[in-house]
N, C-alpha and C positions, 0 to 999 in steps of 0.2 A: 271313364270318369266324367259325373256329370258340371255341367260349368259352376253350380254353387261348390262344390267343392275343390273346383282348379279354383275358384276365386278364393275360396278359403286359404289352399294353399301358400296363394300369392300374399294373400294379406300377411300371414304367418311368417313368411320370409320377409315379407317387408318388414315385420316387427321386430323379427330378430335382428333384420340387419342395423336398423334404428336403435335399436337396442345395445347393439353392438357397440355403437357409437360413442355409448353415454358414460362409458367407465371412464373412473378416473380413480385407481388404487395404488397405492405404495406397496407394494405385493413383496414377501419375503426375497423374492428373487430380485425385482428391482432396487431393495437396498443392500443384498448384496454388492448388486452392479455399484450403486451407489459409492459404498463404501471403499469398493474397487478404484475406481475414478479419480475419488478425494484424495485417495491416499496416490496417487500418479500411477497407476498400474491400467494402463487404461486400456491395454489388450484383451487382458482379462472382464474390465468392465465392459468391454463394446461386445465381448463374447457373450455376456449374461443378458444383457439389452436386445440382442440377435436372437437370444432364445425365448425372451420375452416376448419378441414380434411373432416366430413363432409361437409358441403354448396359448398365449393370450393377446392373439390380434387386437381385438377391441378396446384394449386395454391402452387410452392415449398419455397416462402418465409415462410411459415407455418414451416417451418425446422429449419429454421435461428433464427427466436423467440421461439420456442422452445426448442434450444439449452440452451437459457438462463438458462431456468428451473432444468438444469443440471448443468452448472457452477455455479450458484448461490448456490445449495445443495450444492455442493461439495466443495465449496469454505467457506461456514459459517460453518457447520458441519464438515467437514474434517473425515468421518470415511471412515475405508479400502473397507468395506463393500462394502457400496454405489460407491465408485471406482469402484471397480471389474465387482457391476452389470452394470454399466450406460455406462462404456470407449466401447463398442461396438456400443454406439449411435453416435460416434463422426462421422463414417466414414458414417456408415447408413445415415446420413445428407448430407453428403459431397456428396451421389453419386447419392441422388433426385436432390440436389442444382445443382450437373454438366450436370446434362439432360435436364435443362433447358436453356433459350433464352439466349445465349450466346450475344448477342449485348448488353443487359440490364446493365447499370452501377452496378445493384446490383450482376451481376453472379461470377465474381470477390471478388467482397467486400464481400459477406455473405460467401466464401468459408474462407475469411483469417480470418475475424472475430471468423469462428466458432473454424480453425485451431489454433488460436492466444488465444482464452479461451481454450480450452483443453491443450493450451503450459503453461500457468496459472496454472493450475491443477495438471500438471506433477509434477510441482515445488514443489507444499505444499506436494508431494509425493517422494519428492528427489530423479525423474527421470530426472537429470539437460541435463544430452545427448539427449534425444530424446526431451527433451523441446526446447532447443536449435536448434536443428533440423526444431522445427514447427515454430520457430521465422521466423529463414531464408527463409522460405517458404510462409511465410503469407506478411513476408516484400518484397517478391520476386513478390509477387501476389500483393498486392496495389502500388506498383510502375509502375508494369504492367495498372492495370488500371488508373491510375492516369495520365499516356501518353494516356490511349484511352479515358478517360471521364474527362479533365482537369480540367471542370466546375462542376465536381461531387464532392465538397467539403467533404462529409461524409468522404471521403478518409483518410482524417485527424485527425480523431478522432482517430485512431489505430495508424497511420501513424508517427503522431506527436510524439508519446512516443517512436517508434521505435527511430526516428532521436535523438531524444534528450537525449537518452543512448547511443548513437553509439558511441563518442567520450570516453564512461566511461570505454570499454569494450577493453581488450589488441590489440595491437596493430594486433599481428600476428591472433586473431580471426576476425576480420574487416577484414584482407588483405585476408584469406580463403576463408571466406562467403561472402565476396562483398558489407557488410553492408557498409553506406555511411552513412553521416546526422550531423549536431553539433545542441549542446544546444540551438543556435539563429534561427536555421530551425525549429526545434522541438515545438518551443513558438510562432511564427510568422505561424504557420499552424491550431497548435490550438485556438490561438488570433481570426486568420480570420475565423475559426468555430464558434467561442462564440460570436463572434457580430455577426453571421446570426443568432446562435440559439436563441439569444436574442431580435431582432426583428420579428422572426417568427413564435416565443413558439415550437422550432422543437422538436421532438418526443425524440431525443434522450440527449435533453438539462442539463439531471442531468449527465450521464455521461460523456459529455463533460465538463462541469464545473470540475467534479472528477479531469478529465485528467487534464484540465488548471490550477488545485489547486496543485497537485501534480507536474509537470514541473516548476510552480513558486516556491514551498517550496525548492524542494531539486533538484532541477537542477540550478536554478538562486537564490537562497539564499535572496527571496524576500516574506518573511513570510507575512509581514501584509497585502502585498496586494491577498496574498492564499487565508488569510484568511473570508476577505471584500469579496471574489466575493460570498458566500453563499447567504450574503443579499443584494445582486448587482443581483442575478440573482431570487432570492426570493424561496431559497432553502427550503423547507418546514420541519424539522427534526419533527415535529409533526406527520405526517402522513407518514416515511417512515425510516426506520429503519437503514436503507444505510445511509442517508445525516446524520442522527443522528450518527453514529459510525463518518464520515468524517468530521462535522463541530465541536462536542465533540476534537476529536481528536488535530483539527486546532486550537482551540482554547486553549487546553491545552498546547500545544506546543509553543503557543505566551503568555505564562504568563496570562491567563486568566482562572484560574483552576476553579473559583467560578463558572463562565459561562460555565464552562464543567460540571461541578456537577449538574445545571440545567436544561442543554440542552437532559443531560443521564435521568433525572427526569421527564421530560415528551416527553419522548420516547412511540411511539403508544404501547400497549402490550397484545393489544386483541391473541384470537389463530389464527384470522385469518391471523396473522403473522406467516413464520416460525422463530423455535426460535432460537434467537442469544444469546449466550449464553455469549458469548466474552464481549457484552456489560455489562452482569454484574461485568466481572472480572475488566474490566478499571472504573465505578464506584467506585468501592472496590480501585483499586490504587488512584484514583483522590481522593478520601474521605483521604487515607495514606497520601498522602502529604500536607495535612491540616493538618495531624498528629490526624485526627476526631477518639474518639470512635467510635468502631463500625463497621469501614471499614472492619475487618476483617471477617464479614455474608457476604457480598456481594461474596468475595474473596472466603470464604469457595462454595456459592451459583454455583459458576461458576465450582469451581473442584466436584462439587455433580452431576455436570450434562451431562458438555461437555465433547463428546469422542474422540475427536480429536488427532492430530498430536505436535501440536504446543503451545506454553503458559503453558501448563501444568508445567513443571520448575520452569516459571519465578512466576508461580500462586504461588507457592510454597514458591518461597524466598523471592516475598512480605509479604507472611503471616509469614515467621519469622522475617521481616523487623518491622512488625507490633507491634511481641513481643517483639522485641526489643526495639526500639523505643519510644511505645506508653506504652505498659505493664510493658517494662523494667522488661524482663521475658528469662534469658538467659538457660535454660532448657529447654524453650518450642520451642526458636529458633533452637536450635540444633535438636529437635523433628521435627519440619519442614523440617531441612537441609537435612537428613535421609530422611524423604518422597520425599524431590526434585531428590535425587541422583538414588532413584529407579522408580520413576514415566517417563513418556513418554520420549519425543525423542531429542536428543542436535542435533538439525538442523538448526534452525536460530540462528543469533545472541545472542537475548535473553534469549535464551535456552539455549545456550555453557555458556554463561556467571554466569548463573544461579547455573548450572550443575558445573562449574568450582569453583565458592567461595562453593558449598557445599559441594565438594569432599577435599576442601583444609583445612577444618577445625576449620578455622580462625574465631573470631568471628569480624565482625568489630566493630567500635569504637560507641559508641550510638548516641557521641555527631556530629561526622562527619554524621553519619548516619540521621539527625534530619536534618542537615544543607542540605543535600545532597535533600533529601525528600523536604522543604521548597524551595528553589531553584527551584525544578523542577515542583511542584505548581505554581512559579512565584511567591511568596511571599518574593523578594530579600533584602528589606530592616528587615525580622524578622532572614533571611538566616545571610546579614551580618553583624547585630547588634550579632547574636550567635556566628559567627566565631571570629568575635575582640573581644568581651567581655574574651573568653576564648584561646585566641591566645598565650601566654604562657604558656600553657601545650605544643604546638605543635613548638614553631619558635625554641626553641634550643632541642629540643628531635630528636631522631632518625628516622626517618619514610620512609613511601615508598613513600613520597612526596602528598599527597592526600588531605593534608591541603591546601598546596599553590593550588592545581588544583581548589578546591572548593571558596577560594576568588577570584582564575580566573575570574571564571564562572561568579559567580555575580558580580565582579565590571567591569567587561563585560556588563552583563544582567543591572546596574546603568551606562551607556556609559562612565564609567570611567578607559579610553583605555589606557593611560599610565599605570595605577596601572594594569590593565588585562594584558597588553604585560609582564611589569615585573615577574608578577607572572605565566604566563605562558610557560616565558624563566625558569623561579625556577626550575618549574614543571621536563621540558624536560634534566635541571641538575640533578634534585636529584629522578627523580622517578623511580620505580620499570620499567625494561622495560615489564615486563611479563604481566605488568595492562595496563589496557586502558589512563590512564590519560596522558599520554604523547602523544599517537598518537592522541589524541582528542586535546589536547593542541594546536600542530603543526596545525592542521585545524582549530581551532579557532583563533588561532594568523593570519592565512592565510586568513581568513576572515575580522579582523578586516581592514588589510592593503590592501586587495583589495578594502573595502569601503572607506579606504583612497586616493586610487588612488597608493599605493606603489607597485607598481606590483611586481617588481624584489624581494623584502623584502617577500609579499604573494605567489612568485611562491618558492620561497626556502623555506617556511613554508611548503606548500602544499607536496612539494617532499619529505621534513622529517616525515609528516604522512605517505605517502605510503614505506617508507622508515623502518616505525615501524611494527611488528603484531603481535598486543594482542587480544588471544586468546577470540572470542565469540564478538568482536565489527568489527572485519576486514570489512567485508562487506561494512558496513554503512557508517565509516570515512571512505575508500576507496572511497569509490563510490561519495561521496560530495568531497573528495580532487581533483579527477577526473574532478569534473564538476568544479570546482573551478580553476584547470589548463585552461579547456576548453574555459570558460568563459574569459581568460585572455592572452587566446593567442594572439599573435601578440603586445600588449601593453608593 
């Protein structure tokens, strides 16, 4: 062979293998794998991923979907464990995905998507700095592409939920990191995804819907129509474990606890699911506030098994809620309170809150406790036939105000908005500042008068939520007061 043709050779190889490099396709097989994954079956999807690496080495979207496989562990299971081993996969992806076809709309996107789930990750592991970190950088990079590929809508699917927090998040963090975006960019981005994805069955249409349900719930304070897009887009909770934790949820949240209890009932539960274990523990509550025998196996079921980070607490003060309540068993609940104090981690909201009534020693009241639980079932009319029936033990006794917050609620929850403002303004007189009910109050009052059209009345509610902070709810009422100023600016 003479040397211009070994050189030929080589250059040929070199072209192919350069070559190789530069795919970046969604190939029938990878959304299989895909669709594998979403749906928790994720045996089968890392087996289709395995065979993609085979058939189509060059192929670095194979990276990007099997990222999934790791955030979706790490995010249902939550053990340290599986951290430790998997967080070396993050970059390992990121640096196949950067040696690929940089003109391709996906070379951009699959890098923020993957950076944007492992910044997910960080979180359930209360690394909030370096999460924070991957936000800016993921929203730094679909901005980027979203100027080079205007017509590459996917953009949106991450994008959306950037913009539509931006406004929630302090002033002086925006002005640093250069986030940009309000609650009406946020919903009008994902909007314009969910009608492509709905006329074109796209691949990635259940997590879009997710995003679109979650930016309607608690960013625009538009619950029922959250909750309709499951069966507007024909969310399947039979065959997928995900839409069953997210439509359970939506629906328990819109006073529709029976259809929650349901929908957690025929939940897929073969093994070729990974297991969620989560969903047994919100059975076990949703069953609570029926006030059902029995809730208390499921509740148990869930602390038998998951090793997590998070719930573990709150798993705990349902089950003394349970004995209280249901058993009206105030030894057992103390026995509980004792396990909740020593058991896992006070890092979300539900956790501090948990962790904080058990350390405090208090027992609460059974009968608020009863009302409390029915209420949050959605069962408003057995909530406030129990609260007036027994409304003289509480209107001239001394209290931390928790009375009046709970007729709030429900004559709220019955749109009977005079009697809710009054008893809300009660609240915010006579309640313990150290409890939730007052900053929650302030946000509900804020709500009610922005559906009034009272802006000025709901933007001074809104300010006196963030204005309050009780311990183990801050987040959440902040974060809806947030969006609730957001939504009303200018008006």
């Amino acid at each position: 062979m003479t040397v211009q043709k070994i050189l030929t050779a080589v250059l040929l190889f070199c072209s192919l293998a350069i070559s190789g490099q530069t795919k970046l396709v969604m190939t029938p097989l990878l959304q299989d794998a895909y669709r594998d994954i979403s749906s928790l079956r994720l045996r089968e999807g890392q087996s289709k991923v395995n065979l993609s690496k085979l058939k189509d080495p060059e192929n670095a979207m194979t990276y990007y979907i099997e990222n999934y496989i790791d955030f979706f562990t790490l995010f249902i299971k939550e053990e340290e464990a599986d951290f430790k081993k998997l967080q070396k996969n993050r970059n390992l992806r990121l640096d196949k995905i950067r040696k690929a076809d940089t003109s391709s709309p996906y070379y951009l996107f699959c890098q923020a998507e993957i950076i944007l789930q492992w910044a997910t990750i960080k979180l359930k592991f209360d690394d909030k700095i370096n999460a924070a970190g991957d936000v800016y950088e993921a929203y730094r990079l679909l901005e980027k592409n979203k100027s080079l590929h205007p017509d590459f809508l996917d953009n949106n699917k991450s994008l959306s939920i950037i913009h539509a927090l931006a406004e929630s998040v302090p002033s002086w963090v925006r002005k640093v990191m250069g986030v940009k975006g309000s609650v009406d960019l946020g919903t009008r981005e994902i909007m314009q995804l969910a009608e492509r994805a709905a006329s074109e069955n796209h691949l990635f249409k259940e997590e879009i819907v997710a995003i679109y349900s979650y930016i309607l719930f608690y960013s625009n304070n538009q619950k029922e129509e959250a909750y309709r897009l499951f069966d507007r887009f024909g969310m399947d909770h039979r065959k997928n474990p995900l839409i069953t934790f997210l439509k359970a949820t939506m629906a328990h949240k819109t006073g529709r606890n029976d259809m929650a209890i349901r929908i957690l009932e025929e939940r897929p539960r073969s093994q070729d699911y990974l297991p969620f274990h989560y969903l047994d523990f919100l059975y076990g509550k949703f069953k609570l506030c029926r006030l059902d025998k029995g809730a208390d196996i499921h509740i148990r079921t869930f602390l038998a098994n998951f090793r997590g980070r998070h719930y573990t607490k709150e798993a705990w003060q349902k089950l003394g809620w349970y004995h209280l309540a249901v058993d009206k068993n105030n030894a057992a609940y103390k026995e509980d309170m004792r396990s909740c104090v020593k058991s896992g981690y006070a890092l979300i909201d539900e956790d501090i809150q948990a962790n904080k009534e058990a350390k405090s020693g208090i027992i609460p009241n059974d009968l608020l406790l009863r009302a409390r639980l029915l209420y949050d079932g959605g069962y408003y009319t057995k909530c406030y036939d129990l609260l007036v029936v027994n409304g003289n033990k509480f209107v001239n006794a001394i209290h931390d105000g928790e009375y009046y917050y709970r007729l709030a609620r429900v004559s709220d929850a019955l749109k009977n908005y005079k009697d809710a403002l009054e008893y809300y303004d009660l609240t915010l007189l006579k309640s313990d500042p150290g409890k939730y009910y007052a900053c929650s109050s302030a946000l509900q009052a804020g709500l009610i008068c922005e559906g009034q059209k009272k802006y000025a009345r709901a933007r001074s509610y809104f300010e006196k939520c963030l204005n309050l902070d009780p311990a183990g709810y801050t987040s959440s009422l902040h974060q809806k007061a947030k969006s609730g100023l957001s939504r009303i600016k200018g008006k």
